[in-house]
ZASEKE-448839 format. One record per residue (C-alpha): residue number from 1; z, y, x. Coordinates in Angstrom, 3 decimals. Example, Ala and Ser with C-alpha at 12.3 -4.5 7.8 and 13.67 -1.06 7.14 Angstrom:
ZASEKE-448839
<pt><num>1</num><zz>7.800</zz><yy>-4.500</yy><xx>12.300</xx></pt>
<pt><num>2</num><zz>7.140</zz><yy>-1.060</yy><xx>13.670</xx></pt>
//
This chain:
ZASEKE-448839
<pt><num>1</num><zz>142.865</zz><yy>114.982</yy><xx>81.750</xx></pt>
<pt><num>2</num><zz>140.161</zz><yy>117.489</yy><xx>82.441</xx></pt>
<pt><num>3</num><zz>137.411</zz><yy>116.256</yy><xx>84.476</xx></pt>
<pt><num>4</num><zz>136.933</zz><yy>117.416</yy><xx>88.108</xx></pt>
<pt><num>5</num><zz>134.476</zz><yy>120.297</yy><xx>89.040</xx></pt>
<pt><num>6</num><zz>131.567</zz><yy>119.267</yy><xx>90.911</xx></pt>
<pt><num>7</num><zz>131.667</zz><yy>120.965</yy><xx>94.307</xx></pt>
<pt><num>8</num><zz>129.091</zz><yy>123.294</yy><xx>94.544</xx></pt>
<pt><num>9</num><zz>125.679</zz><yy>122.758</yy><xx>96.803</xx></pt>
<pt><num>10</num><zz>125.644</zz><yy>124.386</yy><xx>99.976</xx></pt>
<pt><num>11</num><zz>122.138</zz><yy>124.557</yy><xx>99.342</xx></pt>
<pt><num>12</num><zz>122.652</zz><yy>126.165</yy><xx>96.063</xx></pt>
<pt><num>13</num><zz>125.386</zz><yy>128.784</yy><xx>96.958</xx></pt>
<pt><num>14</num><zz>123.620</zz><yy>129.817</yy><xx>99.980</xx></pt>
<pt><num>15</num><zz>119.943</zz><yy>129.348</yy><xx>98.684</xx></pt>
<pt><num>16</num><zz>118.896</zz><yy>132.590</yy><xx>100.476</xx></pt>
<pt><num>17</num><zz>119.981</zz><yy>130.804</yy><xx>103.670</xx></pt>
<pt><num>18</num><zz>118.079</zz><yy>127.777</yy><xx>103.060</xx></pt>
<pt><num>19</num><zz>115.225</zz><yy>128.185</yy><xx>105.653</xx></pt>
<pt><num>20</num><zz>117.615</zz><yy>129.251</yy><xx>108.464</xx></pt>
<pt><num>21</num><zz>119.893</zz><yy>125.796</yy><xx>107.636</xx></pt>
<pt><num>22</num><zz>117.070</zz><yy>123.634</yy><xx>107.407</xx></pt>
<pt><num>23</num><zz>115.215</zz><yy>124.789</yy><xx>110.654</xx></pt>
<pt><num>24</num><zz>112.071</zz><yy>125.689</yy><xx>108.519</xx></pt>
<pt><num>25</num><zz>110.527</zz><yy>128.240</yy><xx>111.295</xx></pt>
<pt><num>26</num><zz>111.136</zz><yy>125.308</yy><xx>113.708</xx></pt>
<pt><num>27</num><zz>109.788</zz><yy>122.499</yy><xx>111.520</xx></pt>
<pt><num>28</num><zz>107.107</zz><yy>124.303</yy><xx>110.284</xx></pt>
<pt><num>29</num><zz>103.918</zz><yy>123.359</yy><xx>112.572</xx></pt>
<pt><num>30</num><zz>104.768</zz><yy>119.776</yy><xx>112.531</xx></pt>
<pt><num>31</num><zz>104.913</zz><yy>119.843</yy><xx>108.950</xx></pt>
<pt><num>32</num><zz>101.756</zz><yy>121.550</yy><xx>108.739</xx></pt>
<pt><num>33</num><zz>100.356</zz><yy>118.735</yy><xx>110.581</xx></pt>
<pt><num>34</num><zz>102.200</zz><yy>116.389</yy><xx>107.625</xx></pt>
<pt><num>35</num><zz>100.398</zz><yy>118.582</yy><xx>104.755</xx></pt>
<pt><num>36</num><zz>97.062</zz><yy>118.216</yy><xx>106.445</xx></pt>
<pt><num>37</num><zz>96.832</zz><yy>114.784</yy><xx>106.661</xx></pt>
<pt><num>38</num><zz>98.230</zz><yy>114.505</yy><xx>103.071</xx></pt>
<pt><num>39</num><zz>95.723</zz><yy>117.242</yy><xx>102.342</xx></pt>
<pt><num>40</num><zz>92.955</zz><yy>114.711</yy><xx>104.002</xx></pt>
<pt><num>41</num><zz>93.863</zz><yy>111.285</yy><xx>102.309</xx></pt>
<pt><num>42</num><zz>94.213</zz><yy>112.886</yy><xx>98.915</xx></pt>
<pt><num>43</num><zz>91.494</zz><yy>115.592</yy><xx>98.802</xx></pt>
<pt><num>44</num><zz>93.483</zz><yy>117.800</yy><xx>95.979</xx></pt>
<pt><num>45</num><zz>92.135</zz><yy>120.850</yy><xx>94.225</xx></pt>
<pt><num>46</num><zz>95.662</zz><yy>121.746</yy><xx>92.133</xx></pt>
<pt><num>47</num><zz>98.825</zz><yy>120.217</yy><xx>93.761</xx></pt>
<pt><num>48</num><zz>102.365</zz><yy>120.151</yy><xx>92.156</xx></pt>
<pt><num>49</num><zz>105.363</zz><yy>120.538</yy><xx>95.153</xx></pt>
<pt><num>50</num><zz>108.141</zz><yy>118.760</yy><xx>93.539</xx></pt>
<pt><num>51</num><zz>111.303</zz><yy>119.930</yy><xx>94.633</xx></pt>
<pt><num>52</num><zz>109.481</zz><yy>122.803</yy><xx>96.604</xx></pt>
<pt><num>53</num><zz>113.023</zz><yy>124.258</yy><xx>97.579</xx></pt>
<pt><num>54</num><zz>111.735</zz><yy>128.231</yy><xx>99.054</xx></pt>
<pt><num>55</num><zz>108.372</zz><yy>127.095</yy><xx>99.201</xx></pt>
<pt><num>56</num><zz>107.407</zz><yy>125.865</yy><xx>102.684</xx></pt>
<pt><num>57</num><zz>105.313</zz><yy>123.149</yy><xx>101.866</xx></pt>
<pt><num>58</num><zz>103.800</zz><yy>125.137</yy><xx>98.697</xx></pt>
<pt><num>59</num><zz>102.618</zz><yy>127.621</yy><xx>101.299</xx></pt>
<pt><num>60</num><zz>101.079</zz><yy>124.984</yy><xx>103.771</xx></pt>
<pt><num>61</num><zz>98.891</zz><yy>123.546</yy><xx>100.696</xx></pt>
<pt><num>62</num><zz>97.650</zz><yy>127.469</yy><xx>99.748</xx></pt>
<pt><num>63</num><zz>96.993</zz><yy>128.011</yy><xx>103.733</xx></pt>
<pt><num>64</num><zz>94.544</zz><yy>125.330</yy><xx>103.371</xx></pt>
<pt><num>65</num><zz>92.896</zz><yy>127.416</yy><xx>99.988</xx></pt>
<pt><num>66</num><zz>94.601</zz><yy>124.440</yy><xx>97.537</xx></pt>
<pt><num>67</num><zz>96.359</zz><yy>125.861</yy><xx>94.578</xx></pt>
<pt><num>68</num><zz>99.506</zz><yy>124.857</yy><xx>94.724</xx></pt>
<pt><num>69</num><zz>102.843</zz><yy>125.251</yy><xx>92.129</xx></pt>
<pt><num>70</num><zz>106.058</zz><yy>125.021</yy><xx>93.554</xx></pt>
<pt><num>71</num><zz>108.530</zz><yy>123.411</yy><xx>90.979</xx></pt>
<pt><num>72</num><zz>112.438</zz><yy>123.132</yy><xx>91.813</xx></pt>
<pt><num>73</num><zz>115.435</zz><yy>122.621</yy><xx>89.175</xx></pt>
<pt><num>74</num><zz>117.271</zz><yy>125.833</yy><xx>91.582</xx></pt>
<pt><num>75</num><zz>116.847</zz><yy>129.141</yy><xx>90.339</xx></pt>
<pt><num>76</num><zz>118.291</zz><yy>130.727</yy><xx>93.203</xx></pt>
<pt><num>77</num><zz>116.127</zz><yy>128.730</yy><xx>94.990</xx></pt>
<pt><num>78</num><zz>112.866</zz><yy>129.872</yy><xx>92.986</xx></pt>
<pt><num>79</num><zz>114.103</zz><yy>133.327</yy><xx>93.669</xx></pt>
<pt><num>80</num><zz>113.666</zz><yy>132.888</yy><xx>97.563</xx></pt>
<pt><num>81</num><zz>110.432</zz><yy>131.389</yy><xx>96.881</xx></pt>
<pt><num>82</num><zz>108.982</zz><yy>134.116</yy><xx>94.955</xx></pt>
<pt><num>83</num><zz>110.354</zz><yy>136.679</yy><xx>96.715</xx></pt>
<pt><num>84</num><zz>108.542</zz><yy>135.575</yy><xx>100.063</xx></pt>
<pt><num>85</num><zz>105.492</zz><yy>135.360</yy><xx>98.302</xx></pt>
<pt><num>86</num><zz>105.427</zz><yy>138.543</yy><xx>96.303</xx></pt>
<pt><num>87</num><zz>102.463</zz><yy>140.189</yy><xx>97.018</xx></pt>
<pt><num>88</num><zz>100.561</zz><yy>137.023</yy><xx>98.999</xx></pt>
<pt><num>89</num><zz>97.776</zz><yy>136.653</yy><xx>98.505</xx></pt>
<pt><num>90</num><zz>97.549</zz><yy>133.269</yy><xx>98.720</xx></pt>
<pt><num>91</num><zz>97.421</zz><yy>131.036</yy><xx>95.459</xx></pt>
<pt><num>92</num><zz>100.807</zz><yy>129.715</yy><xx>95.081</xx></pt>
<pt><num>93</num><zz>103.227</zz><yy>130.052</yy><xx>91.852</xx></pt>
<pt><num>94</num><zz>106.857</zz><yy>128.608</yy><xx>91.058</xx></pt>
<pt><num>95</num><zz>108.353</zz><yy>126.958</yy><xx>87.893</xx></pt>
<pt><num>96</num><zz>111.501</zz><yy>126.197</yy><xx>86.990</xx></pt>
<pt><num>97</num><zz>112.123</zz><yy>122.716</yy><xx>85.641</xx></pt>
<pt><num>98</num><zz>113.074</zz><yy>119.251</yy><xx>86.020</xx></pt>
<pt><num>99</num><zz>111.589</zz><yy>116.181</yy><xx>87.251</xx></pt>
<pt><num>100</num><zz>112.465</zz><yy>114.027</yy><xx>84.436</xx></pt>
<pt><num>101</num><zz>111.030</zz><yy>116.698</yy><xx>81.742</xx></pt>
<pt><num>102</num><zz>108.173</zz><yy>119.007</yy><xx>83.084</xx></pt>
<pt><num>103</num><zz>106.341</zz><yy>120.939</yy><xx>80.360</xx></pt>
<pt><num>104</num><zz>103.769</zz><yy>119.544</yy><xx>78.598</xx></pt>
<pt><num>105</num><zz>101.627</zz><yy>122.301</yy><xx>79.280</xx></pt>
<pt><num>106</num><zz>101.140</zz><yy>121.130</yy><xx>82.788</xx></pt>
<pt><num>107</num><zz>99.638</zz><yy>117.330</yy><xx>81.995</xx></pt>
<pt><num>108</num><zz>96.797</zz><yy>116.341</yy><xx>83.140</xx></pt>
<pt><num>109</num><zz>96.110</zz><yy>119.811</yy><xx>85.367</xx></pt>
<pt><num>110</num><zz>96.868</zz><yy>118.231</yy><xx>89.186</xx></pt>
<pt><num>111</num><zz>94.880</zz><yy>116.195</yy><xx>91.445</xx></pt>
<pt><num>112</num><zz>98.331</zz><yy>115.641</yy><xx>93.882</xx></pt>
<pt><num>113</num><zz>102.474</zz><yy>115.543</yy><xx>93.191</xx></pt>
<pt><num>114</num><zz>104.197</zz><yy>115.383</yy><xx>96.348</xx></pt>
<pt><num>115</num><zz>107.879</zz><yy>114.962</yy><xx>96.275</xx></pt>
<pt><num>116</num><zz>109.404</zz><yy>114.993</yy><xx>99.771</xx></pt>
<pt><num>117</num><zz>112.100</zz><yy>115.298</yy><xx>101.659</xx></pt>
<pt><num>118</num><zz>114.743</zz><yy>112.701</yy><xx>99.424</xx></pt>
<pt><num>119</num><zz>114.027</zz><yy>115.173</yy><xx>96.891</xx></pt>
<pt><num>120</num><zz>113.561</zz><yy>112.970</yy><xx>94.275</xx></pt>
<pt><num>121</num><zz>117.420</zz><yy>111.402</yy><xx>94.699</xx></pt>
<pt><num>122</num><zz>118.517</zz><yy>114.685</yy><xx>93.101</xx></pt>
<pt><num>123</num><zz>117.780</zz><yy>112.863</yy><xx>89.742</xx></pt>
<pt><num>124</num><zz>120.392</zz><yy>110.869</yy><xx>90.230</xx></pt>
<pt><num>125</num><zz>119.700</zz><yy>107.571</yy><xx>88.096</xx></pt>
<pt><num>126</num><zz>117.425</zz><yy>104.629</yy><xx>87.762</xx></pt>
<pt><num>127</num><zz>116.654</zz><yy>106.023</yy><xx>84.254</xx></pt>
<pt><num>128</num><zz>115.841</zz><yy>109.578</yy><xx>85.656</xx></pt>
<pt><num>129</num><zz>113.824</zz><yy>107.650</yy><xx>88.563</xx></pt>
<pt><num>130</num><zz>111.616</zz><yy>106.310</yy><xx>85.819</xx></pt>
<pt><num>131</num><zz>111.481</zz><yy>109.471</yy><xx>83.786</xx></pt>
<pt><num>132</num><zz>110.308</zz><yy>111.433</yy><xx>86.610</xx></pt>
<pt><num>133</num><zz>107.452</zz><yy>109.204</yy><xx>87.924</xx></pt>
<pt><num>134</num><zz>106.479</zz><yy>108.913</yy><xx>84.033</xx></pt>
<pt><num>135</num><zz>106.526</zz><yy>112.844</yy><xx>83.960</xx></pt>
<pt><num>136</num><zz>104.637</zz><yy>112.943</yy><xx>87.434</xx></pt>
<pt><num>137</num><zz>101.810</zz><yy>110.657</yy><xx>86.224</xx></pt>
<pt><num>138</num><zz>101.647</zz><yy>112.560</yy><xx>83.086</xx></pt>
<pt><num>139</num><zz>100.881</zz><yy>116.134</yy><xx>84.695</xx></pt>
<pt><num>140</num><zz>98.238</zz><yy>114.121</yy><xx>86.921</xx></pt>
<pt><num>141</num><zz>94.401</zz><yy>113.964</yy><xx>86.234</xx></pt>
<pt><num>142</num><zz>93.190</zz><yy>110.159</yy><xx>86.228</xx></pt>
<pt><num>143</num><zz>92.397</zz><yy>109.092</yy><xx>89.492</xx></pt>
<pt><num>144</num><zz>95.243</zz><yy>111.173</yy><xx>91.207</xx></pt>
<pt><num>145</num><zz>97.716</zz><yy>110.859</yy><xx>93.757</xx></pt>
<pt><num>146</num><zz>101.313</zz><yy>110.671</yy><xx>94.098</xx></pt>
<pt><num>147</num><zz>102.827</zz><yy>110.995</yy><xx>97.411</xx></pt>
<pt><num>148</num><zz>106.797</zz><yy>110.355</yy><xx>97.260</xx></pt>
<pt><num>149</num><zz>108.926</zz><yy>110.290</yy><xx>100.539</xx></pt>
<pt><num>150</num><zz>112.745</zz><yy>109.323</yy><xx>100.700</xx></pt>
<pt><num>151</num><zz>114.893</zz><yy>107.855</yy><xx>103.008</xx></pt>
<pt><num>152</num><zz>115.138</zz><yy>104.071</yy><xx>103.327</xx></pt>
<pt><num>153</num><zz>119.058</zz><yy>104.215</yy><xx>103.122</xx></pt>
<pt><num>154</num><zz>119.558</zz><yy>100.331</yy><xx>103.732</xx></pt>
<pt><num>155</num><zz>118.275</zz><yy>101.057</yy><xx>107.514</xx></pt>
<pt><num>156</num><zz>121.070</zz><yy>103.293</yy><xx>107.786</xx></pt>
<pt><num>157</num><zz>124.072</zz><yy>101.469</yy><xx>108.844</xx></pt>
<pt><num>158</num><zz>127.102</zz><yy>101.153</yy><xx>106.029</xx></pt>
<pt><num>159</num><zz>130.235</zz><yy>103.270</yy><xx>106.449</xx></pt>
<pt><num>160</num><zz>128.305</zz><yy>104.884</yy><xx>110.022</xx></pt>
<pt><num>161</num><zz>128.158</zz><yy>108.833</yy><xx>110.503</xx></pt>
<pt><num>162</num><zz>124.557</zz><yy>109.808</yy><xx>111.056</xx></pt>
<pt><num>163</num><zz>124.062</zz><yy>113.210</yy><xx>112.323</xx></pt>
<pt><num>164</num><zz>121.241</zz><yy>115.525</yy><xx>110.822</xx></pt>
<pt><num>165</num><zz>120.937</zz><yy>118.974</yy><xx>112.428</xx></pt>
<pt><num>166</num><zz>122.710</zz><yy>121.525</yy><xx>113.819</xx></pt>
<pt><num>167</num><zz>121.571</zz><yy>125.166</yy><xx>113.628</xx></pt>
<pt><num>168</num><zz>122.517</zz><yy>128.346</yy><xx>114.226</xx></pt>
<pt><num>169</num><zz>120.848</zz><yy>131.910</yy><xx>112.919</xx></pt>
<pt><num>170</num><zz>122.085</zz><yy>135.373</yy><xx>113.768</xx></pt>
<pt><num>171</num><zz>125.960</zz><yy>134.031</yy><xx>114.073</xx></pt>
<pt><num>172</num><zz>125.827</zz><yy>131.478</yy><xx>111.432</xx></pt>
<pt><num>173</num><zz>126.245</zz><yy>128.083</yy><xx>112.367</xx></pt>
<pt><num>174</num><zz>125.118</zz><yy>125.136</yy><xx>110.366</xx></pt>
<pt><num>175</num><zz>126.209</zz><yy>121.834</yy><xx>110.882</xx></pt>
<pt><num>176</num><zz>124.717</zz><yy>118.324</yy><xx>109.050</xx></pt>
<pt><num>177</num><zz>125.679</zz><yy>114.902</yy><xx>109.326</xx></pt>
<pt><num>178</num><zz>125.181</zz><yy>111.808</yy><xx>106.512</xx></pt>
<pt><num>179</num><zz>127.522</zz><yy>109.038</yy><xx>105.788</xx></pt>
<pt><num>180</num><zz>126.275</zz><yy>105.500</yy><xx>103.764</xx></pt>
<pt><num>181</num><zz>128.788</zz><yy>103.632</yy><xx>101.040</xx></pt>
<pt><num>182</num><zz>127.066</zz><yy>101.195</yy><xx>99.149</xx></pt>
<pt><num>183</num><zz>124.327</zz><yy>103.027</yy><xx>97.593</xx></pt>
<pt><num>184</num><zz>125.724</zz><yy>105.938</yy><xx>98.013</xx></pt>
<pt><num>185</num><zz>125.086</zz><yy>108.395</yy><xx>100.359</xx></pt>
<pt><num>186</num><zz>126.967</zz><yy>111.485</yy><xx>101.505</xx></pt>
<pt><num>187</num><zz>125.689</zz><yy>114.528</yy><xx>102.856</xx></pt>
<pt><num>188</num><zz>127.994</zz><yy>116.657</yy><xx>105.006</xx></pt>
<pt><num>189</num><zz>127.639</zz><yy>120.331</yy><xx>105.854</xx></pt>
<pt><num>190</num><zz>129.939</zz><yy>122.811</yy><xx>107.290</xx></pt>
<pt><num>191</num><zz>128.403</zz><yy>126.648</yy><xx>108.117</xx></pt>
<pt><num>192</num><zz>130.565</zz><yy>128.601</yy><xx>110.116</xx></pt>
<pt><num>193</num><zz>130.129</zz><yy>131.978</yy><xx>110.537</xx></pt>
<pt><num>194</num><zz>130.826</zz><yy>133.321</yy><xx>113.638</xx></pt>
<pt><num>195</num><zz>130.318</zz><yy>137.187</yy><xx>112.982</xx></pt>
<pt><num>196</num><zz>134.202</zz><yy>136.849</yy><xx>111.380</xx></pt>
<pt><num>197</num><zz>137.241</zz><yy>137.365</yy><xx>113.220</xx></pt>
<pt><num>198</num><zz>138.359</zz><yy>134.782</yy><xx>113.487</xx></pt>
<pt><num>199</num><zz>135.308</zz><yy>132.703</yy><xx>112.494</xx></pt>
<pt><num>200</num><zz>135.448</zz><yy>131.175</yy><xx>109.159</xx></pt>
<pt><num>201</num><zz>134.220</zz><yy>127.883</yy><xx>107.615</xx></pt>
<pt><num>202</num><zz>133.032</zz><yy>126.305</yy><xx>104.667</xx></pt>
<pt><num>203</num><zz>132.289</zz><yy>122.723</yy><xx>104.243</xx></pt>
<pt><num>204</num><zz>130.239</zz><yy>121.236</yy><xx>101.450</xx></pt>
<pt><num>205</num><zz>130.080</zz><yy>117.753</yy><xx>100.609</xx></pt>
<pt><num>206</num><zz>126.694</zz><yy>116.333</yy><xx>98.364</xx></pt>
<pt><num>207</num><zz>126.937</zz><yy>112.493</yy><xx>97.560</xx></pt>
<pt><num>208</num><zz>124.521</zz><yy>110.193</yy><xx>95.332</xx></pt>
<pt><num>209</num><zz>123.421</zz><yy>107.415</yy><xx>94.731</xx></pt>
<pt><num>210</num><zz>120.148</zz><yy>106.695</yy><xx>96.405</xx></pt>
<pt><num>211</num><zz>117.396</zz><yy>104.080</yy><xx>95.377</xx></pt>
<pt><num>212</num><zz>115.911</zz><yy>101.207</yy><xx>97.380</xx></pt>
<pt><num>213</num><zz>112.196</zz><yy>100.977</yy><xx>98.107</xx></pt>
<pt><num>214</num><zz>111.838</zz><yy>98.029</yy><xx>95.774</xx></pt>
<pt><num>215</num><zz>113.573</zz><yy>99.879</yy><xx>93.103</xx></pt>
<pt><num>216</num><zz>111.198</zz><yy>102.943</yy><xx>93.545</xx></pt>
<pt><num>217</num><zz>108.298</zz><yy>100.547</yy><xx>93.676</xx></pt>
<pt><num>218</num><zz>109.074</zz><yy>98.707</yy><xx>90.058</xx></pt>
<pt><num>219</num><zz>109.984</zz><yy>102.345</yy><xx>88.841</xx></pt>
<pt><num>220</num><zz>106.256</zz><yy>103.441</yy><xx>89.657</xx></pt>
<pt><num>221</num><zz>104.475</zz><yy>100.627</yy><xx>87.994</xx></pt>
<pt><num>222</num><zz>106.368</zz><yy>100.661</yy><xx>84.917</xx></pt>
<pt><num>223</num><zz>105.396</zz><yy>104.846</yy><xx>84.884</xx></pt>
<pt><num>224</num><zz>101.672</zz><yy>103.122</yy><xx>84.831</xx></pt>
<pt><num>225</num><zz>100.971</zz><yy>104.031</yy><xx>88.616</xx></pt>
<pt><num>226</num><zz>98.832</zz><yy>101.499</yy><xx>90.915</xx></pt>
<pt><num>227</num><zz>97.252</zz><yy>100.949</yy><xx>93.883</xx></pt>
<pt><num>228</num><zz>100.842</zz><yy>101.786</yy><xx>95.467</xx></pt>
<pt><num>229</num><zz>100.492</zz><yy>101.834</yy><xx>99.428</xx></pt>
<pt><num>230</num><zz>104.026</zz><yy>102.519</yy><xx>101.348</xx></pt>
<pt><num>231</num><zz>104.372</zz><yy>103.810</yy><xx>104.617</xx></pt>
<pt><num>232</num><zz>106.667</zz><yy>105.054</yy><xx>107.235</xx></pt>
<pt><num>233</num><zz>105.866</zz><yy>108.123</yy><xx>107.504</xx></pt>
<pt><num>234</num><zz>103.326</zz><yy>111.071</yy><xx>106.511</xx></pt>
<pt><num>235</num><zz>100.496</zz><yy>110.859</yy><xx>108.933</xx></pt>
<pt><num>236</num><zz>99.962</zz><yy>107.092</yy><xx>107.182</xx></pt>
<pt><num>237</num><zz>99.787</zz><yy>105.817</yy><xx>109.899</xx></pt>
<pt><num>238</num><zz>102.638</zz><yy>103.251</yy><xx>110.529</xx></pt>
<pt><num>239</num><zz>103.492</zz><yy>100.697</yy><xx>107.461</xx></pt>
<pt><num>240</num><zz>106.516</zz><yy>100.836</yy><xx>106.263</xx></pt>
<pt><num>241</num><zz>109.248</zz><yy>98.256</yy><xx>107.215</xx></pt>
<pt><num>242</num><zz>112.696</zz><yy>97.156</yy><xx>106.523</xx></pt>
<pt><num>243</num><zz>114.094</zz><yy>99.306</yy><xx>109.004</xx></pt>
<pt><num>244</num><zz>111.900</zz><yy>102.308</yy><xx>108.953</xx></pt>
<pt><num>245</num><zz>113.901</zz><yy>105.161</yy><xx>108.475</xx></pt>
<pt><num>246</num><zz>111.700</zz><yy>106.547</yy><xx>105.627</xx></pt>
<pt><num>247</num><zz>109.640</zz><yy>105.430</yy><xx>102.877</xx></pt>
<pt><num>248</num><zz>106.508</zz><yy>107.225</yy><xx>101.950</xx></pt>
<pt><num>249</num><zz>105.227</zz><yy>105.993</yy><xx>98.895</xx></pt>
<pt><num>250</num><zz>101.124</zz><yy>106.880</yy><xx>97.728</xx></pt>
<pt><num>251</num><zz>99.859</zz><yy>105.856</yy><xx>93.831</xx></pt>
<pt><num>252</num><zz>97.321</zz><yy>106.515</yy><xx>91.808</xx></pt>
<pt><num>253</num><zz>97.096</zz><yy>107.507</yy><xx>88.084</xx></pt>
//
């Protein structure tokens, strides 16, 4: 029997679209606020965005005059990101590549890896968990910092529908909502575009499995990192607790 086709990311299929279904004009000052106090705990020179998507948070380090590199596994996604920044004069670049295998000409040539945003679930495995905070400690100088944020999926309640965002951009809706099973986690999303007649609609369905905190945790030492703090959130300011919603996770090399 031939196996099933995966069904394709919204996020993928729609990459040019990304900023207008994640809010990103919206979220953007509050996340600036995020980046700076990232940007004040770590004190980074050269910062790798992993899972940079179209590049928000790339730009937020350059605003501050950090080089930063933007690395997703999405093409179409790097092709959004470059093409914002073509001609900017601000020092930010893109790279194609995976968590779990980034080029060895990059160790040892960043003071900071951030990986937000449940990014790092797009790996997939506990295997690729490891490989990726071995390859992220690798392309670190000694002494610097990973900052890792995901959501705490066991203070989500099992088999409950959690609602994301809903947005809408010059007649396109976008519509988000999250389900738990087990450790896995399904991400709804239905756009609807309203300039058709009648409107039409698409929905997209990403599930995986995601990890726990403690799992993440273990993960991190074995990759060689220490001095692992966890929070609840990116300001560092609150610790993080069973039922915090996120974990944000800060190691050093």
């Amino acid at each position: 029997m031939a196996k099933a086709k995966a069904t394709p990311s919204a996020f993928e299929v729609y990459a040019h679209e990304y900023d207008w279904m994640t809010n990103a004009a919206q979220r953007e000052n509050y996340h600036r606020n995020e980046v700076a106090a990232i940007i004040d705990r770590t004190q980074p020179e050269r910062v790798l965005d992993a899972g940079c998507a179209t590049g928000l948070t790339t730009k937020l380090f350059a605003e501050r005059g950090i080089e930063a590199v933007g690395l997703d596994r999405s093409e179409r996604m790097l092709e959004v990101a470059r093409e914002k920044f073509a001609g900017s004069e601000l020092p930010v670049s893109f790279l194609g590549g995976e968590f779990e295998r980034l080029p060895r000409k990059l160790d040892g040539s960043f003071d900071l890896v951030v990986c937000l945003a449940n990014s790092i679930t797009g790996v997939s495995t506990k295997t690729g968990l490891l490989n990726s905070l071995r390859s992220f400690r690798r392309v670190l100088r000694p002494g610097g910092r990973l900052v890792l944020q995901m959501l705490n999926y066991l203070a989500v309640q099992d088999g409950s529908l959690m609602p994301i965002r809903a947005t809408e951009n010059e007649g396109i809706v976008y519509a988000r909502y999250s389900q738990r099973r087990g450790r896995k986690l399904a991400v709804h999303l239905v756009r609807i575009d309203l300039n058709q007649d009648p409107p039409t609609n698409e929905p997209f369905v990403h599930e995986f499995d995601n990890f726990t905190p403690d799992e993440v945790i273990r993960a991190s030492r074995r990759a060689g990192f220490k001095d692992i703090r966890r929070f609840a959130d990116l300001y560092f300011k609150e610790r993080f607790k069973k039922a915090s919603r996120n974990l944000v996770l800060v190691a050093k090399a």
